[in-house]
N, C-alpha and C positions, 0 to 999 in steps of 0.2 A: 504494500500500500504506500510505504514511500517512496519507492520509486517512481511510481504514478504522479505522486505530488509534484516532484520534484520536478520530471518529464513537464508539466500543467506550467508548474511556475517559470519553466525557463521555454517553454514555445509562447505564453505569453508573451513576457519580455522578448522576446524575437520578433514578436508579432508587433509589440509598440516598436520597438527600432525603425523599421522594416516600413510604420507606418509615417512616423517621424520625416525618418527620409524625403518619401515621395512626398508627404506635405510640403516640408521646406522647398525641396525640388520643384516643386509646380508653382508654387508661390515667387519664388525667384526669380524661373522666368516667366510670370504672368504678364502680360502686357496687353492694358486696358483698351476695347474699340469701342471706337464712336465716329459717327457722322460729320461731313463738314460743320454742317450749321452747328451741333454740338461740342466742335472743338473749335472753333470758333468765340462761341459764347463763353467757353471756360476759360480760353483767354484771355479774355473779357473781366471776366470776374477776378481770376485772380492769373496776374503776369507769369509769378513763377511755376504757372504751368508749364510755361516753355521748356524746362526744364525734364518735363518727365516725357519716355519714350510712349510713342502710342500707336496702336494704328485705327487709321482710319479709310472709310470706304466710301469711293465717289466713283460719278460717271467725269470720261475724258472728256473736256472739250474737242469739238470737231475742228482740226488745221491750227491747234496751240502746239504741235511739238513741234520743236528747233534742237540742232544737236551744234555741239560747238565745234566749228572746223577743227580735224586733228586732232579733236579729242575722244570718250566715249560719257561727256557730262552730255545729258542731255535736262531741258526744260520744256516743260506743258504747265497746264492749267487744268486744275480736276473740279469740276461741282457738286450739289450736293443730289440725292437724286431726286426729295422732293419737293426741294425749290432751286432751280437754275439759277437763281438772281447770286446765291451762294457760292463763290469761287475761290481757290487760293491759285499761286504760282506754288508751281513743285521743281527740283530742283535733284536730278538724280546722275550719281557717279559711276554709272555701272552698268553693263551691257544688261537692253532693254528683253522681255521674254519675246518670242517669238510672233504670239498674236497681241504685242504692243500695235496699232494702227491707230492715227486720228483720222480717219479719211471719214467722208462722208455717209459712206453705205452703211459703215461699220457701225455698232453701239458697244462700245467699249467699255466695261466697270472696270474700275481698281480697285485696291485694294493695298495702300501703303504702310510701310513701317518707318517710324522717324522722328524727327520733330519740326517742333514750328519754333523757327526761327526768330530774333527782336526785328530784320527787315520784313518779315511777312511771309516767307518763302518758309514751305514745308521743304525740310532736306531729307528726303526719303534713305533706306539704308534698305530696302526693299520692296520693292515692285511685283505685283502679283497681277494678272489679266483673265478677267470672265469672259472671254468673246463667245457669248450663246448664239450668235448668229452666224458664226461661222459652222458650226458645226448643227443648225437645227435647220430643217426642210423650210423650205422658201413656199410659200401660198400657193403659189403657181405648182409646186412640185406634190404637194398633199392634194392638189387635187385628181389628180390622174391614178 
């Protein structure tokens, strides 16, 4: 019978360590998302939020990307998606994903990681892209 205890009392404690861990683990690197309009206004409220990393998810503006000759910085403009009036400049150092596109056909989400700058400029440290229309049957094509 004490063996049993003992076995009880030390797979617990394994079990709190164990648990411990992946707490702190996922807490560490949590990193909070939000909206333009709501990363915006927290800015707003309080400055040194610039300060914390976040990500946030916007649609691209259509014909805002520029890449800087020679380099692989690139800058756009992301809005929010449900109000357009809502816009920052983004500012990214790093080869862009594959279905990155502002063209006009396109409807492009992001999906950034980074922060917001004291000039105004989100400086992304990650760029993610939803292009559902590249990959979903066009009108014309579901009807046949």
């Amino acid at each position: 019978m004490k063996q049993n205890g003992r076995f009880m009392v030390g797979l617990v404690g394994v079990a709190a360590v164990v648990t411990y861990l992946v707490w702190t683990g996922v807490s560490d690197t949590m990193v909070y998302y939000m909206t333009p309009a709501e990363l915006i206004q927290k800015i707003d409220d309080d400055p040194t939020f610039r300060d914390v990393g976040v990500k946030v998810s916007g649609r691209l503006v259509v014909d805002s990307h520029e890449q800087t000759p020679g380099t692989i910085e690139h800058h756009f403009v992301v809005h929010d998606l449900d109000d357009e009036g809502i816009t920052f400049p983004v500012v990214y150092r790093n080869p862009l994903p594959d279905t990155f596109t502002d063209s006009p056909e396109m409807v492009v989400d992001v999906v950034l990681e980074g922060r917001f700058n004291e000039a105004g400029v989100f400086e992304a440290t990650t760029v993610l892209t939803k292009c559902g229309s590249r990959y979903e049957a066009s009108p014309e094509e579901l009807r046949t």
